[in-house]
ROSE-4610 file (N, C-alpha, C; in Angstrom, 1 decimal, always signed):
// ROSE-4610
residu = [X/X/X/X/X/X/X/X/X/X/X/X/X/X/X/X/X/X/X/X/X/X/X/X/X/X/X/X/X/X/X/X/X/X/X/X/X/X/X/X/X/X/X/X/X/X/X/X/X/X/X/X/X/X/X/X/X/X/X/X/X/X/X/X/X/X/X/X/X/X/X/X/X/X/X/X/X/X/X/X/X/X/X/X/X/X/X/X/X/X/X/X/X/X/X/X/X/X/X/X/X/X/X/X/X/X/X/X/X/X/X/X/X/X/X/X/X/X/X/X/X/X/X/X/X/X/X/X/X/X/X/X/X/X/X/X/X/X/X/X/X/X/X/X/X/X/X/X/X/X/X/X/X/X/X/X/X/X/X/X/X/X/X/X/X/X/X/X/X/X/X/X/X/X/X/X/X/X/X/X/X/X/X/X/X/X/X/X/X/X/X/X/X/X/X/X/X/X/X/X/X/X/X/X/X/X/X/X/X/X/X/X/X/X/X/X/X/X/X/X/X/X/X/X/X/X/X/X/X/X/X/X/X/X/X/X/X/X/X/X/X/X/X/X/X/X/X/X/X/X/X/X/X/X/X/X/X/X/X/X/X/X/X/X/X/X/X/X/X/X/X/X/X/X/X/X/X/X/X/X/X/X/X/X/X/X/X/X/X/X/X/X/X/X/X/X/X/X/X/X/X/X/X/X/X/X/X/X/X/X/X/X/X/X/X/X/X/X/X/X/X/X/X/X/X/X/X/X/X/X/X/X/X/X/X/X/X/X/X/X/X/X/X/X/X/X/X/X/X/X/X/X/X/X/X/X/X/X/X/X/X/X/X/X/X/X/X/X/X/X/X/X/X/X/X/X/X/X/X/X/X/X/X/X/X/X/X/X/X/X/X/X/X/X/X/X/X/X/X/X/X/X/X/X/X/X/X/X/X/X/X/X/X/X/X/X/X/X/X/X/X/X/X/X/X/X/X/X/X/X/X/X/X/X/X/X/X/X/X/X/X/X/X/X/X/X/X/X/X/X/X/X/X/X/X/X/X/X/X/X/X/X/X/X/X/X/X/X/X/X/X/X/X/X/X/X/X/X/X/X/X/X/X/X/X/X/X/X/X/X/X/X/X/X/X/X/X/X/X/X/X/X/X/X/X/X/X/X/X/X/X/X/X/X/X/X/X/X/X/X/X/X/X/X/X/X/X/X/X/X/X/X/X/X/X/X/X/X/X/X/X/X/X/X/X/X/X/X/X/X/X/X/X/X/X/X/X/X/X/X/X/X/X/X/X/X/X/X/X/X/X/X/X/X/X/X/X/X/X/X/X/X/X/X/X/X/X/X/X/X/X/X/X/X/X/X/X/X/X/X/X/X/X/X/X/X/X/X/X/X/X/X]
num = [1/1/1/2/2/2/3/3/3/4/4/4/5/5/5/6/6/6/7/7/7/8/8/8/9/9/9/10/10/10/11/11/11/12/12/12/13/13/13/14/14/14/15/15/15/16/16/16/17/17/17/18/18/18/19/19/19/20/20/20/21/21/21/22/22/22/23/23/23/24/24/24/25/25/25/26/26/26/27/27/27/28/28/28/29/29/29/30/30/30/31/31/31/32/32/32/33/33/33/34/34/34/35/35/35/36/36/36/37/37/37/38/38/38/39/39/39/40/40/40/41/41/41/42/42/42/43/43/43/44/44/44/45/45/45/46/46/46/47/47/47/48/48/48/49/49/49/50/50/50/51/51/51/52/52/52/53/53/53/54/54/54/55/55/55/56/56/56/57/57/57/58/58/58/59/59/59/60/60/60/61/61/61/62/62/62/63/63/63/64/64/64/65/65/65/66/66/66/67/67/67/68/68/68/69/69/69/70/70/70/71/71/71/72/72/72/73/73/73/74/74/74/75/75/75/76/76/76/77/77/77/78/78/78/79/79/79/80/80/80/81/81/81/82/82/82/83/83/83/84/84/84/85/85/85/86/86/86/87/87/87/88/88/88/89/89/89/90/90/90/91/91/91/92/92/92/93/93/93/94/94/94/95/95/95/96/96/96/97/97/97/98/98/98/99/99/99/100/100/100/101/101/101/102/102/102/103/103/103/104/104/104/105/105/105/106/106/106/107/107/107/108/108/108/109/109/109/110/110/110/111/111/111/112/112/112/113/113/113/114/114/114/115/115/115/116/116/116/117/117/117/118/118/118/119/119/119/120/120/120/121/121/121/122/122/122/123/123/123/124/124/124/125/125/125/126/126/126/127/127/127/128/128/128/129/129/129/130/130/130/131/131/131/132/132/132/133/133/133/134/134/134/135/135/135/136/136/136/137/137/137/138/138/138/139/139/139/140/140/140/141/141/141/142/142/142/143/143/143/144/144/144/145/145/145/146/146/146/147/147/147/148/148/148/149/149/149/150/150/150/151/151/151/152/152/152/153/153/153/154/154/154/155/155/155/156/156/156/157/157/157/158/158/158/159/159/159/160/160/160/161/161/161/162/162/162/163/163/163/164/164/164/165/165/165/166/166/166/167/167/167/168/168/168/169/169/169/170/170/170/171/171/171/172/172/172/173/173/173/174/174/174/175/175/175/176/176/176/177/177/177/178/178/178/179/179/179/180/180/180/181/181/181/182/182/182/183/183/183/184/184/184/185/185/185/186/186/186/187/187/187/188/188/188/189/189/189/190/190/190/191/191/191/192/192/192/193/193/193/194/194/194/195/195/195/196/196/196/197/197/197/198/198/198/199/199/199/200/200/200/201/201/201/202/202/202/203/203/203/204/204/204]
x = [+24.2/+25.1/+25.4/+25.4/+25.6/+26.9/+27.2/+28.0/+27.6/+27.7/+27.2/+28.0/+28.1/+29.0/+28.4/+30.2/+29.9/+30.4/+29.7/+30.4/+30.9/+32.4/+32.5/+32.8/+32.4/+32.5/+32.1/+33.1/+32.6/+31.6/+32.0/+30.9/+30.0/+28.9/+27.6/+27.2/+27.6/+27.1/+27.9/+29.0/+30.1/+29.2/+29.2/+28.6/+27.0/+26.0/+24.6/+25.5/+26.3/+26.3/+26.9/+28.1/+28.7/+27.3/+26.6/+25.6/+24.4/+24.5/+23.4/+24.2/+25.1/+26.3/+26.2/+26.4/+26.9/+25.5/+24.5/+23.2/+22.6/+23.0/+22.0/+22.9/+23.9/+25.2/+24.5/+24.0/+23.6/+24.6/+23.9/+24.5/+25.2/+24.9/+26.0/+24.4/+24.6/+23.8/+24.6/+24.1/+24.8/+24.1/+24.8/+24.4/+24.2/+25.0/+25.4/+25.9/+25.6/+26.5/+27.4/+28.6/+29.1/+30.1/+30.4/+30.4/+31.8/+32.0/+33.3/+33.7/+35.0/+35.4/+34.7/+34.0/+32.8/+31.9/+31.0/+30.0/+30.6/+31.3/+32.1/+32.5/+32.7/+33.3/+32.0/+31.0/+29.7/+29.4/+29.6/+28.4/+29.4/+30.4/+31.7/+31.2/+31.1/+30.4/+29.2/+27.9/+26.9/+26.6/+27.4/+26.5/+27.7/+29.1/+30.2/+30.0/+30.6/+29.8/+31.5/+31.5/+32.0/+33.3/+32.8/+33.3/+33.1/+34.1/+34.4/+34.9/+34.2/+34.7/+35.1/+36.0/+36.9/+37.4/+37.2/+37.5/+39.0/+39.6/+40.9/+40.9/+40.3/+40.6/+39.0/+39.0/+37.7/+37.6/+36.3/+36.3/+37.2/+36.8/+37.4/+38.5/+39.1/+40.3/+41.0/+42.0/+42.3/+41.3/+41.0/+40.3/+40.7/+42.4/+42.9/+42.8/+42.1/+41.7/+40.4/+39.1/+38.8/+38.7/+39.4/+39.8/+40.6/+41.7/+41.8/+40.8/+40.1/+38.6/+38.2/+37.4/+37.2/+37.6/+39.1/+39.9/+40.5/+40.3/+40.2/+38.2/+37.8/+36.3/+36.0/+36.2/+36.2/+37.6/+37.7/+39.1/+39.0/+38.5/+37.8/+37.2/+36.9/+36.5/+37.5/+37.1/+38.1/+37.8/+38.9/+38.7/+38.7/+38.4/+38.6/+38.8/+40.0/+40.6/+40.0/+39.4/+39.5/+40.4/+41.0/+41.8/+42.2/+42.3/+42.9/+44.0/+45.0/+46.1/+47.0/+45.9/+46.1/+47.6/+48.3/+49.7/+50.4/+50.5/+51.7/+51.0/+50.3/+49.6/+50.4/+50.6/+51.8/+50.7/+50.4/+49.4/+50.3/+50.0/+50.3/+50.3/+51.4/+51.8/+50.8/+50.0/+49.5/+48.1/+47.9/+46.4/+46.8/+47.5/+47.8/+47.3/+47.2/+46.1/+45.0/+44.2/+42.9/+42.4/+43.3/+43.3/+43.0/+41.9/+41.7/+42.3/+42.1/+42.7/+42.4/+43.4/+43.3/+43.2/+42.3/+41.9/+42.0/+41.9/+41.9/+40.7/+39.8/+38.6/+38.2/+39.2/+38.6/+38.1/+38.9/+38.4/+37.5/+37.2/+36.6/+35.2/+34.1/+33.5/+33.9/+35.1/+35.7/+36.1/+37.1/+37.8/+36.9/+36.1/+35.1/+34.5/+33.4/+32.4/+33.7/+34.7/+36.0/+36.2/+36.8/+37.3/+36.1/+34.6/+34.0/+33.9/+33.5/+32.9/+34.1/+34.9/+35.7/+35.8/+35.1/+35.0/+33.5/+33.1/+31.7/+31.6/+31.0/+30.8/+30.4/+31.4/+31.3/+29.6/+29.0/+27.5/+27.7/+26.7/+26.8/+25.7/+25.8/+24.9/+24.6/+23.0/+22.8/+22.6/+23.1/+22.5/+23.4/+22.6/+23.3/+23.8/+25.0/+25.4/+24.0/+24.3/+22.5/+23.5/+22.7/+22.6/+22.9/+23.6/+23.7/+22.6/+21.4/+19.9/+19.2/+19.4/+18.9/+19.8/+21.0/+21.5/+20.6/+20.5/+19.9/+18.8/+17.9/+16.8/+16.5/+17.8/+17.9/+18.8/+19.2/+19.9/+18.8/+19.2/+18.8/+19.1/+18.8/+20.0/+21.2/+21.1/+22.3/+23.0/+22.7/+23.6/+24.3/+23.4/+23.9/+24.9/+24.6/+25.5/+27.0/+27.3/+28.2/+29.1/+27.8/+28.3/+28.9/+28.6/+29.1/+30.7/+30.8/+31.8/+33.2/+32.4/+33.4/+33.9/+33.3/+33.5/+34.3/+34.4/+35.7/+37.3/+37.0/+38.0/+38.5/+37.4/+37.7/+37.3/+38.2/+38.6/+36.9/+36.9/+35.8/+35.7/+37.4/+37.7/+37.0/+37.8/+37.5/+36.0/+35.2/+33.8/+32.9/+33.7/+33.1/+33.1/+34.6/+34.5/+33.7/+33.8/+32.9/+31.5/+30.8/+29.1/+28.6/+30.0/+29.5/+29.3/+29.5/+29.7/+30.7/+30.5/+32.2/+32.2/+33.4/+34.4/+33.0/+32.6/+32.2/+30.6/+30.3/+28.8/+29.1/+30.0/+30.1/+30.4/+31.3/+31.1/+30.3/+29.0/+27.9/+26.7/+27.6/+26.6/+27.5/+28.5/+29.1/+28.9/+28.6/+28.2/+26.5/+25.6/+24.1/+24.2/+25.2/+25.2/+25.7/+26.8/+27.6/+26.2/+25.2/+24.2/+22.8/+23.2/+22.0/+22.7/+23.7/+24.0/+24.9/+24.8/+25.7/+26.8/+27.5/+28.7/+29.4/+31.0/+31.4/+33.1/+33.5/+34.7/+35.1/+36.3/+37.2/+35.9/+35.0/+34.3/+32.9/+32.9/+31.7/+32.9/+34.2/+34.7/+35.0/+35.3/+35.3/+33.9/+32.9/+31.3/+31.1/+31.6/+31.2/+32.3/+33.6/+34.5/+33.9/+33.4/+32.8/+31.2/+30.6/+29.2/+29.5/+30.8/+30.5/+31.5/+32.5/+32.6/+31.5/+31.0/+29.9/+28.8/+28.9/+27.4/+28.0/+29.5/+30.3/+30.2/+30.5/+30.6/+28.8/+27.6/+27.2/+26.7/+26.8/+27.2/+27.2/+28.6/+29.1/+28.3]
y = [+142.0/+142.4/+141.2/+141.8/+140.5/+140.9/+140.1/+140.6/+140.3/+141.6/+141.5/+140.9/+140.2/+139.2/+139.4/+139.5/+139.1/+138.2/+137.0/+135.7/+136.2/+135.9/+135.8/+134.9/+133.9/+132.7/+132.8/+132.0/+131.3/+130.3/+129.6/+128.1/+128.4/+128.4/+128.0/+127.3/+126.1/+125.0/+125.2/+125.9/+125.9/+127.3/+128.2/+129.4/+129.2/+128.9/+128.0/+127.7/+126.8/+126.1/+126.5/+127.7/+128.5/+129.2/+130.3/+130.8/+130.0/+128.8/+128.4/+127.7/+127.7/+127.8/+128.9/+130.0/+131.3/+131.7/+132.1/+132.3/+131.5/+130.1/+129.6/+129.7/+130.3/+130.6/+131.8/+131.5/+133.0/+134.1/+134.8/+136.4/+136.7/+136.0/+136.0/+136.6/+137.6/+137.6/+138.1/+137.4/+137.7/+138.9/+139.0/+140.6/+140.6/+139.7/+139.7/+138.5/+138.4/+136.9/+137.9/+136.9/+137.6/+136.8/+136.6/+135.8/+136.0/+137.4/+138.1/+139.3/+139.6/+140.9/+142.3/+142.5/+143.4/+143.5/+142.5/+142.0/+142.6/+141.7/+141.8/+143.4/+144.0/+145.6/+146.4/+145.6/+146.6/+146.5/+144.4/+144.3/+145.3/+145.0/+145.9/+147.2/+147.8/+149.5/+149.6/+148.7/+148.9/+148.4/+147.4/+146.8/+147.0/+147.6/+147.8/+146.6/+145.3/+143.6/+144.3/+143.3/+143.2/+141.8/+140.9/+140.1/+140.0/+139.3/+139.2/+137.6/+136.5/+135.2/+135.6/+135.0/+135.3/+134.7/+133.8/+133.2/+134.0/+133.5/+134.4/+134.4/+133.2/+133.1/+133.3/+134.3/+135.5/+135.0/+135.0/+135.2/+136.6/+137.4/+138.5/+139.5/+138.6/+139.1/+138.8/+139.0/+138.4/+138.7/+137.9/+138.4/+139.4/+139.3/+140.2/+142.0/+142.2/+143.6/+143.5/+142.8/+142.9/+143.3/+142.3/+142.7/+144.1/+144.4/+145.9/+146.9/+146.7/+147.8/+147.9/+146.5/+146.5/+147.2/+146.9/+147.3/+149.0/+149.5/+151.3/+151.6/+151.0/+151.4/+151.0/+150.0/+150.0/+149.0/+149.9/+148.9/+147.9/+147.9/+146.8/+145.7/+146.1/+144.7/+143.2/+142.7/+141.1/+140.3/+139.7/+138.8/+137.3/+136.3/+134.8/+134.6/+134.5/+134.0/+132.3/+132.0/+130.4/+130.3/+129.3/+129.0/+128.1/+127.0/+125.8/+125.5/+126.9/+126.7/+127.2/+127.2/+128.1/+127.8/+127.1/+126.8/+127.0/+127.8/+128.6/+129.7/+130.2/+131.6/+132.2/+133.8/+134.4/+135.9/+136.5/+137.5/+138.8/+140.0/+140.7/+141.8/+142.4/+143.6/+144.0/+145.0/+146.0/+145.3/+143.6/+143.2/+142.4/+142.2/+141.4/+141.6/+143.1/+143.5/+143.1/+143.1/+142.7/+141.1/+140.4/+139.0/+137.9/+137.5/+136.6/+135.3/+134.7/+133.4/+133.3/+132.2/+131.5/+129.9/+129.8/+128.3/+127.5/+126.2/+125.3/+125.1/+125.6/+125.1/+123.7/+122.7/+121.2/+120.8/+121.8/+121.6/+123.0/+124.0/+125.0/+124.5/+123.6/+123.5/+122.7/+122.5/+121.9/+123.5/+124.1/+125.6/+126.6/+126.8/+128.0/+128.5/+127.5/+128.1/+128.5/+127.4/+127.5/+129.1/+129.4/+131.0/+132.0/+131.8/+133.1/+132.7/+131.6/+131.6/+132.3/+132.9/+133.2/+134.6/+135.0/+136.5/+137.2/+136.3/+136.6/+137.0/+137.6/+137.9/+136.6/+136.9/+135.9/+136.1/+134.7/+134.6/+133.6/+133.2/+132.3/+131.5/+130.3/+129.3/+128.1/+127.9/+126.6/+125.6/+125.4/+123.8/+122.9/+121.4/+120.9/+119.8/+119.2/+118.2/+117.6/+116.6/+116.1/+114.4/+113.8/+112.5/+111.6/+110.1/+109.1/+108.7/+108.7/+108.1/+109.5/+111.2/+112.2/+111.8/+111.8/+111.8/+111.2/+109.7/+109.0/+109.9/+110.7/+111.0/+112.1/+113.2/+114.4/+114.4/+113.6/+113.3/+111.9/+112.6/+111.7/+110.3/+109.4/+108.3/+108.4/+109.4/+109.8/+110.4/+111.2/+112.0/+111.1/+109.8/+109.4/+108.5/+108.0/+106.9/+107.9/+109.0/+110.0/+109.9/+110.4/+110.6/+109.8/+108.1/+107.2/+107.1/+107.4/+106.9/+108.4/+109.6/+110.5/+110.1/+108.9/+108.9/+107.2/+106.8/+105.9/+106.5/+108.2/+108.8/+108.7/+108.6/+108.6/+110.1/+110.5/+111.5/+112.1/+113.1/+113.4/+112.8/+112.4/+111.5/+110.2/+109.9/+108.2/+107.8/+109.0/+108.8/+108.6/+110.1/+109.6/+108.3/+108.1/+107.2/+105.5/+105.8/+104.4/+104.0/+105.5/+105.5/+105.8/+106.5/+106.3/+108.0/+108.9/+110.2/+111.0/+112.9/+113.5/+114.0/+114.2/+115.2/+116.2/+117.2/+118.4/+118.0/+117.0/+116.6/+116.3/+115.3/+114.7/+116.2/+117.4/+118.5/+119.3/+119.2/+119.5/+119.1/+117.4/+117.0/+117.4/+116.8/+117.7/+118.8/+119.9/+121.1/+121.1/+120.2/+120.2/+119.4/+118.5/+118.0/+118.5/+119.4/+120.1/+121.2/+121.7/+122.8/+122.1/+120.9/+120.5/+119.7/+119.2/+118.9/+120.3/+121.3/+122.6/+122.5/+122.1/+122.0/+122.0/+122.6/+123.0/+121.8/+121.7/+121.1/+120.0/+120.7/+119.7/+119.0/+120.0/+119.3/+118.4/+118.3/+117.4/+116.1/+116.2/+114.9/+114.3/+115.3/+114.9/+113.7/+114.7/+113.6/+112.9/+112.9/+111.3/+110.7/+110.8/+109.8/+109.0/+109.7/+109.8/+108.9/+108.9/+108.2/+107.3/+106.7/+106.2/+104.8/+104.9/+103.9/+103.7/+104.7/+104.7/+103.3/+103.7/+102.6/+101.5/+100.9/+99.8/+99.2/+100.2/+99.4/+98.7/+99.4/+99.2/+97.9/+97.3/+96.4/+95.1/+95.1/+94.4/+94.0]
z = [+71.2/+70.2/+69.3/+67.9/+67.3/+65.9/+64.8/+64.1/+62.7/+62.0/+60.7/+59.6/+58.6/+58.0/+56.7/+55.7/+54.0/+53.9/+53.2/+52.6/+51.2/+50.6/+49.1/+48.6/+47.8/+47.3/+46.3/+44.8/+44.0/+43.6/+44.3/+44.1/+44.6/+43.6/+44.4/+45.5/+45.2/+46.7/+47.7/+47.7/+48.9/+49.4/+48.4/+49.5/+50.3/+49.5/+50.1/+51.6/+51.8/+52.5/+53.8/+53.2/+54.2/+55.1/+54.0/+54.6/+55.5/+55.5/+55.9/+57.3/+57.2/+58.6/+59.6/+58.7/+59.3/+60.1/+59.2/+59.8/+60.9/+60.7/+62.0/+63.6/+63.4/+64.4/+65.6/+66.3/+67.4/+67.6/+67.5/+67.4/+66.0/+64.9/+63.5/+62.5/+62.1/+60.7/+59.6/+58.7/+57.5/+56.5/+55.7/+55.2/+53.9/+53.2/+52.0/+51.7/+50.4/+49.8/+48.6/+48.0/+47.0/+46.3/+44.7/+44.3/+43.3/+43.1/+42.5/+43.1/+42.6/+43.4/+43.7/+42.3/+42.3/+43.2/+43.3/+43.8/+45.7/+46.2/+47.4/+47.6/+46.8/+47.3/+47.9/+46.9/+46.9/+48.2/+48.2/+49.8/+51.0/+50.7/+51.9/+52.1/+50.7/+51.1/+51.3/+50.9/+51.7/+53.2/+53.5/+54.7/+55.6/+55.6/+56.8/+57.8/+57.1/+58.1/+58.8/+60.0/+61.1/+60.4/+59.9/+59.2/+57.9/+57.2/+56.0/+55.7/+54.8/+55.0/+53.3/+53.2/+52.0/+51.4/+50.0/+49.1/+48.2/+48.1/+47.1/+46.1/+45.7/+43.8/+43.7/+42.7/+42.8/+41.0/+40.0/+38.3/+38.1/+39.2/+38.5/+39.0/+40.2/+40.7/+42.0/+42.6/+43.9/+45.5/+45.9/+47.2/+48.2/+48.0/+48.6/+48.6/+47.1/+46.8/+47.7/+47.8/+48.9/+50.2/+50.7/+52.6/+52.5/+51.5/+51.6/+51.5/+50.7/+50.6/+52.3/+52.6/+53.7/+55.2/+55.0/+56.0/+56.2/+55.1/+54.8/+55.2/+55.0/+55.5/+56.4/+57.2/+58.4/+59.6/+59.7/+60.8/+61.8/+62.4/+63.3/+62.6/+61.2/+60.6/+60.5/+60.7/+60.6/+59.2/+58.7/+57.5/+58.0/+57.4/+57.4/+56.5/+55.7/+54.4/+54.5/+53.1/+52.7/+51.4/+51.4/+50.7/+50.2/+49.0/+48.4/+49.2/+48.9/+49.8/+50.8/+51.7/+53.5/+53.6/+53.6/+54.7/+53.6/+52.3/+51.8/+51.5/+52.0/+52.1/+52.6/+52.3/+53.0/+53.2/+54.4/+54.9/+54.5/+53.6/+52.8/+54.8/+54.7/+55.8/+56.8/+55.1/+55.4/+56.2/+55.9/+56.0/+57.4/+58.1/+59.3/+60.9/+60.5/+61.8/+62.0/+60.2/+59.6/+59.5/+59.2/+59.0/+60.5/+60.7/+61.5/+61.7/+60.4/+60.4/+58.9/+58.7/+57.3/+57.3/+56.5/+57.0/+55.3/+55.5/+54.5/+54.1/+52.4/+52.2/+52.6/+52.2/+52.8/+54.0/+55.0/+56.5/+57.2/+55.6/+56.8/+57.9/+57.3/+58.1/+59.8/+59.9/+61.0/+61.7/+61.1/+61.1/+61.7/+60.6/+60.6/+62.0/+62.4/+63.5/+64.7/+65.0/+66.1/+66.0/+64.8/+64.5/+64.2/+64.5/+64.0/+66.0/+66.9/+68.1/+68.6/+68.5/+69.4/+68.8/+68.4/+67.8/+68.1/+68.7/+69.3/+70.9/+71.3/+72.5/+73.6/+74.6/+75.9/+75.8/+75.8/+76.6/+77.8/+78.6/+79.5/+79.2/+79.1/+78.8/+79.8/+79.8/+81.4/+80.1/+79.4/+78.2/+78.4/+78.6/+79.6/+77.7/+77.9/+76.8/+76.2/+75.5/+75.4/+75.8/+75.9/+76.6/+75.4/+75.8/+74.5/+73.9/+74.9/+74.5/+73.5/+74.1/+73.4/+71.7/+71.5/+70.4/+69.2/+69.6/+68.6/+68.1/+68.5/+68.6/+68.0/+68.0/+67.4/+66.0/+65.8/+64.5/+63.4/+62.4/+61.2/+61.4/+60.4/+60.4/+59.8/+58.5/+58.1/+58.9/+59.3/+60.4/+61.5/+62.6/+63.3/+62.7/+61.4/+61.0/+61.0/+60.5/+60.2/+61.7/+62.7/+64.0/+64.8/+64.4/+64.9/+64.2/+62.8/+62.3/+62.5/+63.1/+63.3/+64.7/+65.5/+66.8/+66.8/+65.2/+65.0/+64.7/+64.7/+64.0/+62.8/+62.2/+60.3/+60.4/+59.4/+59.0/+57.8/+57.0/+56.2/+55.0/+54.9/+53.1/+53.8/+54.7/+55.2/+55.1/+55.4/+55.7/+54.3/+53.8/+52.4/+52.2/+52.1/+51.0/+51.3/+52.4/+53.2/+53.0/+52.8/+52.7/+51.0/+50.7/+49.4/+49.0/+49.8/+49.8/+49.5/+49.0/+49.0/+50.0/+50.2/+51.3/+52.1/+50.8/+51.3/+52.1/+51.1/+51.9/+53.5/+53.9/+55.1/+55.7/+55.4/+56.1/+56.4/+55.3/+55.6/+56.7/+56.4/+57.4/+59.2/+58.7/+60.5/+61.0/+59.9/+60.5/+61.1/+60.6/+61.0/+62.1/+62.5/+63.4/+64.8/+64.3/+65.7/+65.8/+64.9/+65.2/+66.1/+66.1/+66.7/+67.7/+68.4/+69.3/+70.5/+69.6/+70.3/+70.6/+69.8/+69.7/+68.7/+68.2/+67.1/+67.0/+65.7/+65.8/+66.5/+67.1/+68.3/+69.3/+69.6/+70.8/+69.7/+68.6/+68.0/+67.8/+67.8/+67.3/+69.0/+70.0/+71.4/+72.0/+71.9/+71.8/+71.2/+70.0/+68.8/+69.8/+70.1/+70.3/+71.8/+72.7/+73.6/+73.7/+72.8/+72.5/+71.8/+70.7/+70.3/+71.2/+71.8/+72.8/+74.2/+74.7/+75.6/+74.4/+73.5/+72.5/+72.8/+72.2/+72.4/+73.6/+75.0/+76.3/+76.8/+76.2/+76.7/+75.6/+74.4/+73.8/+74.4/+75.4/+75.9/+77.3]
């Protein structure tokens, strides 16, 4: 069983990036990209996705018209509101049954995979962590340098601004890194914090 998914996004590079998130996620296919309110209604009435990742400030209207289409066509569907600004977001009545979570664009790549994996079906998995020695090996250098410095607990600004990168890149790269170490969020900053003193002690 898997779950069929519309991305609606503005920005080009933000949605690329969503999708290339969403897709490499097991059991997640996506269905549709969509880019204005139009666009988004259509993919809603052709492809009935199971999810809905949802941008608000739409060229040609609120996102919120949207998740209501959605939510009269199919009920069981779930939204992921993204948002500039999640924490004075106020979830309209009628959409609260509908609404999953609302998250902060700055941090959805941290947000995101946490709130679609828990909307996915229990699997059982034998994959074992990967090892301090596997890490170096399966990451870039860019990546491990990232990974070391998310496991100093710098933040995505902090990182940027250290290597010389923005915000959204360093999220992009956290996301290719939680996909290739199998792990999402809280548990990719748990392992960097984890490997990156395990590197220190053995240092010493």
């Amino acid at each position: 069983m898997s779950l069929t998914c519309v991305i609606v996004e503005d920005q080009t590079m933000f949605l690329q990036m969503l999708h290339n998130m969403l897709q490499a996620m097991p059991q997640m296919k996506v269905a549709a990209t969509a880019r204005t309110k139009a666009e988004a209604i259509a993919a809603c009435e052709e492809h009935l996705p199971d999810l809905l990742v949802l941008d608000l400030a739409l060229p040609d209207g609120d996102g919120i018209s949207v998740a209501r289409k959605l939510a009269k066509l199919k009920t069981r569907a779930r939204t992921i509101i993204l948002s500039g600004e999640a924490n004075t977001f106020v979830c309209p009545a009628d959409l609260q049954s509908h609404v999953h979570a609302v998250l902060d664009k700055m941090q959805a790549f941290d947000s995101l995979a946490e709130e679609i994996k828990s909307l996915l079906p229990r699997t059982r998995t034998n994959a074992r962590p990967a090892r301090r020695g596997d890490i170096r090996e399966m990451l870039t250098p860019r990546e491990y340098e990232i990974f070391l410095l998310i496991g100093r607990g710098m933040l995505s600004k902090e990182i940027g601004d250290t290597i010389g990168i923005t915000p959204l890149t360093v999220q992009s790269h956290r996301k290719n890194i939680a996909l290739k170490l199998g792990t999402t969020g809280n548990g990719l900053t748990q392992q960097a914090l984890r490997h990156y003193h395990a590197t220190l002690g053995a240092k010493d």
